[in-house]
C-alpha positions as CSV (number, residue, x, y, z in Angstrom):
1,X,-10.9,2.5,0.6
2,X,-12.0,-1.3,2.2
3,X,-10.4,-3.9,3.7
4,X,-10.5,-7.4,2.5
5,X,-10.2,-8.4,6.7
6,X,-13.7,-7.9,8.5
7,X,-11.4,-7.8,12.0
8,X,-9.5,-4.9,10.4
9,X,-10.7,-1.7,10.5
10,X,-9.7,0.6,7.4
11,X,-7.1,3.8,8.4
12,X,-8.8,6.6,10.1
13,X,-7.5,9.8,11.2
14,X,-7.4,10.3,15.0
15,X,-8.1,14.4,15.3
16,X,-9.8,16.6,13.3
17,X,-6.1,18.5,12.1
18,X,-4.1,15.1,11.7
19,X,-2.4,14.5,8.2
20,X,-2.6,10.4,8.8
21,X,-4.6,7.9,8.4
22,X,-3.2,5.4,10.9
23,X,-3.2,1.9,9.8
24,X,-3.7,-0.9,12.4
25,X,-2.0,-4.4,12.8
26,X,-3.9,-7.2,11.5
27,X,-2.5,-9.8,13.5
28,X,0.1,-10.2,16.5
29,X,3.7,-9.6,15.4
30,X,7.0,-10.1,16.6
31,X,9.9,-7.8,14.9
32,X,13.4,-8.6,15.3
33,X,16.4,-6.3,14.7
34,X,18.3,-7.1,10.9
35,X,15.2,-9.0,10.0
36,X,12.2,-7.4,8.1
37,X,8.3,-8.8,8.0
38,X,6.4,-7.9,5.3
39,X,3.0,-6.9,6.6
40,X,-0.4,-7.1,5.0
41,X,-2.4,-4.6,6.0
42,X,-5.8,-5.9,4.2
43,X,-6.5,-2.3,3.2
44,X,-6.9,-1.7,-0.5
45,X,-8.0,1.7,-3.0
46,X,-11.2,1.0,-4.7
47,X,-10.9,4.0,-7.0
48,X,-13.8,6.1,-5.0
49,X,-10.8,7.8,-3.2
50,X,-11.7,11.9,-3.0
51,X,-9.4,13.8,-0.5
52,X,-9.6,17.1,-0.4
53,X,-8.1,20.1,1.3
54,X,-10.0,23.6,2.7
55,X,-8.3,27.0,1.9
56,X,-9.2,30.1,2.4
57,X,-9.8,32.7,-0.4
58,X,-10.9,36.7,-0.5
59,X,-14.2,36.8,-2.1
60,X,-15.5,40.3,-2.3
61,X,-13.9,41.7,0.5
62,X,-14.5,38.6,2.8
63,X,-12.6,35.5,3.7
64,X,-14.6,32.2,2.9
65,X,-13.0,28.7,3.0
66,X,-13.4,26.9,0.0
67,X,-12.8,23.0,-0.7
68,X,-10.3,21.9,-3.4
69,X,-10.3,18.3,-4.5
70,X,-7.5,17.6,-6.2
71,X,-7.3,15.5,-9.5
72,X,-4.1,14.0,-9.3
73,X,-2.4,12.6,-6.0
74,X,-0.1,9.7,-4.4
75,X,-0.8,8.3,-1.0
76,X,2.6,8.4,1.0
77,X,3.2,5.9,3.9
78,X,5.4,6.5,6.6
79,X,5.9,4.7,10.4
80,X,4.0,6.4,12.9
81,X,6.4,8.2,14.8
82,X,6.9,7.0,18.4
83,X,7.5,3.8,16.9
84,X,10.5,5.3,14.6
85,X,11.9,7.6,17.4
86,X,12.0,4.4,19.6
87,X,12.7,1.2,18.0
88,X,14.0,3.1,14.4
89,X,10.9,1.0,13.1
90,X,11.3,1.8,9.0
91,X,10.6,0.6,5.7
92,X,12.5,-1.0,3.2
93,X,11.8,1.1,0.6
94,X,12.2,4.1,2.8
95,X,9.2,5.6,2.1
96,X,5.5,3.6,1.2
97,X,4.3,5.3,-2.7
98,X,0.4,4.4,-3.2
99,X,-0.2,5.7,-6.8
100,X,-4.1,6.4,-7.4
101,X,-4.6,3.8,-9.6
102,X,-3.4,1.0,-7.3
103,X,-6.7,-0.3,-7.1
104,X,-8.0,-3.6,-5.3
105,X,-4.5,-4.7,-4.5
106,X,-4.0,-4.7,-0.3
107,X,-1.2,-2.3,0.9
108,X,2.1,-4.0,2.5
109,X,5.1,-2.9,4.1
110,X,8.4,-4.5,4.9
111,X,9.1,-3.5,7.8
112,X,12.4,-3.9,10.2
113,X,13.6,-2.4,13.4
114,X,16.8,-2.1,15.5
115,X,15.4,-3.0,18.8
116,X,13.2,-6.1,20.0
117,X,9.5,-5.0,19.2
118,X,6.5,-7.1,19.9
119,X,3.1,-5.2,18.4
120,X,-0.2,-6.9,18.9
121,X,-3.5,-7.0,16.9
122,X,-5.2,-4.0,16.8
123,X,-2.1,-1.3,17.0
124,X,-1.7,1.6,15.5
125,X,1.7,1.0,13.7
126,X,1.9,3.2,10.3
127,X,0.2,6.6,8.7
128,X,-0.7,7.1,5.0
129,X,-0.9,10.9,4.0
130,X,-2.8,11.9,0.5
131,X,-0.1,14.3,-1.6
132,X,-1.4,16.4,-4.1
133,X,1.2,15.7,-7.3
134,X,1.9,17.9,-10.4
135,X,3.5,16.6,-13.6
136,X,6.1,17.9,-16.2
137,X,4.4,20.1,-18.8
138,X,6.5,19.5,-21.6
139,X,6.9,15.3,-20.7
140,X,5.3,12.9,-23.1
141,X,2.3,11.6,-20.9
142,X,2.1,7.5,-21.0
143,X,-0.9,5.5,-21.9
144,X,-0.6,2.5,-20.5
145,X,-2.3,1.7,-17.2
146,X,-1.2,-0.3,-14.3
147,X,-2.0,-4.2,-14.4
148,X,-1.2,-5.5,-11.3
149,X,0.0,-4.7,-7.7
150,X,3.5,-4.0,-6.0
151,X,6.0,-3.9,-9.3
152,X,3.4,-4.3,-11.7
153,X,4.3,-0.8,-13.1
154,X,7.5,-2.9,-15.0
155,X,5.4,-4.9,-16.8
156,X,2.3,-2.6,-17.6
157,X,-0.5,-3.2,-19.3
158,X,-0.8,-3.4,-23.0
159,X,-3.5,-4.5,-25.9
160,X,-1.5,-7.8,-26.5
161,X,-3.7,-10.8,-25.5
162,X,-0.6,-13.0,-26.1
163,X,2.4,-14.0,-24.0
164,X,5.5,-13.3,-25.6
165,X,9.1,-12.1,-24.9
166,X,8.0,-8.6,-26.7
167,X,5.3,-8.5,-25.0
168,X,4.5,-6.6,-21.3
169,X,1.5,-8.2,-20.5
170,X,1.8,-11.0,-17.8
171,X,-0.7,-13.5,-15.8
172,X,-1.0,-12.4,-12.1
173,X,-1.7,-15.0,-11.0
174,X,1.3,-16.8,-12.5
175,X,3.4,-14.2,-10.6
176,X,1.7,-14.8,-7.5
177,X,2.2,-18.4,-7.7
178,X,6.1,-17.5,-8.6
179,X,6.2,-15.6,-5.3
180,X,4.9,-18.1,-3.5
181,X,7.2,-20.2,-4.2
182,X,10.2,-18.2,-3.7
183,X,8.7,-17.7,-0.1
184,X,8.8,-21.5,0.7
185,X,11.9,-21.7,2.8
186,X,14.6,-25.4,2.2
187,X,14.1,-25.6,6.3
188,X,12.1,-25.2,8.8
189,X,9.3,-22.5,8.4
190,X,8.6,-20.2,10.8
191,X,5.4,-18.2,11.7
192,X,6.6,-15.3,9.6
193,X,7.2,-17.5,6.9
194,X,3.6,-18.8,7.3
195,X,1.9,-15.7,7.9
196,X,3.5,-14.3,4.5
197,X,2.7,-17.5,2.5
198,X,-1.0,-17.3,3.7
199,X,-1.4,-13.4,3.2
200,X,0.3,-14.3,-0.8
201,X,-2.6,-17.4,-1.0
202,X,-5.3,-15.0,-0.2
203,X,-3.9,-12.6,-2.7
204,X,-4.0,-14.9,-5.3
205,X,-7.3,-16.5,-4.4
206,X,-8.5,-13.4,-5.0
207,X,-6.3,-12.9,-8.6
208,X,-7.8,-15.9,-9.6
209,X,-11.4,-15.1,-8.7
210,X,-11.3,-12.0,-10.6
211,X,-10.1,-13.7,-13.7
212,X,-12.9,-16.0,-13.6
């Protein structure tokens, strides 16, 4: 796990039994009831994630703690707590699903509240937990891997180097650019508006980059 923002530290846990890794605000935020602010938290999977859990087993008569990493997981996000008992702070999706191969892409969250809330650089505002996952025995397991980041599971990756109706594969940084876009508003734009637009030019900045 990194961050792409030197001024934003990646998640930590703050005691030794916590489940989440609290994530902190990268920039000074204002959050208005029945409108929701997609934030970009800067912190992205760089495919060197290992968590692990301790349990204890009999060995010989004797109880030892052994570490279990395990080989498949998801990374959950949820609101830290206070903030949802309070202000009903939430996600749009309900619940935040980081799959393990969701690498190099930062983590968002659109976010909305029913009360006034004004968080400032630095806060603690959201939790990811690692899940162990299991998977159906009897299911036909896909091949295709992920090419892309938020949504990019609808158009995964395949061996076609062309761009066709049939075909899946897509230019990200085309789609970027297409969300850009969509972001620009007909009016005025406000500092939410700009904040997204910039976080979607860095992103694609770095789309771009890697395609060179």
């Amino acid at each position: 796990m990194y961050s792409l923002n030197k001024d934003v530290p990646i998640p930590q846990r703050q005691t030794k039994d916590s489940a989440g890794y609290d994530f902190y605000m990268p920039f000074d935020c204002e959050f208005r009831p029945g409108e929701y602010v997609q934030i970009n938290t800067f912190i992205c999977f760089d495919g060197k994630e290992k968590p692990y859990t301790d349990v204890e087993v009999m060995i010989d008569g004797e109880l030892k703690t052994c570490r279990v990493y395990p080989k498949q997981w998801v990374f959950k996000l949820y609101p830290r707590s206070s903030l949802g008992t309070e202000y009903k702070f939430r996600f749009s999706n309900t619940t935040g699903v980081i799959d393990k191969d969701f690498i190099d892409h930062p983590i968002k969250a659109d976010i909305t509240v029913d009360k006034p809330l004004y968080l400032k650089k630095g806060k603690r505002f959201m939790q990811g937990i690692f899940v162990p996952i299991g998977y159906e025995i009897n299911e036909i397991v896909p091949e295709s891997t992920r090419d892309g980041g938020i949504g990019s599971t609808d158009n995964v990756k395949c061996d076609c180097e062309s761009k066709c109706d049939n075909c899946t594969c897509q230019n990200n940084a085309e789609k970027n650019l297409a969300d850009i876009s969509a972001m620009i508003p007909k009016g005025e734009i406000d500092m939410t508006a700009m904040i997204n637009l910039a976080q979607n030019l860095i992103e694609l900045a770095q789309t771009m980059q890697k395609q060179n």
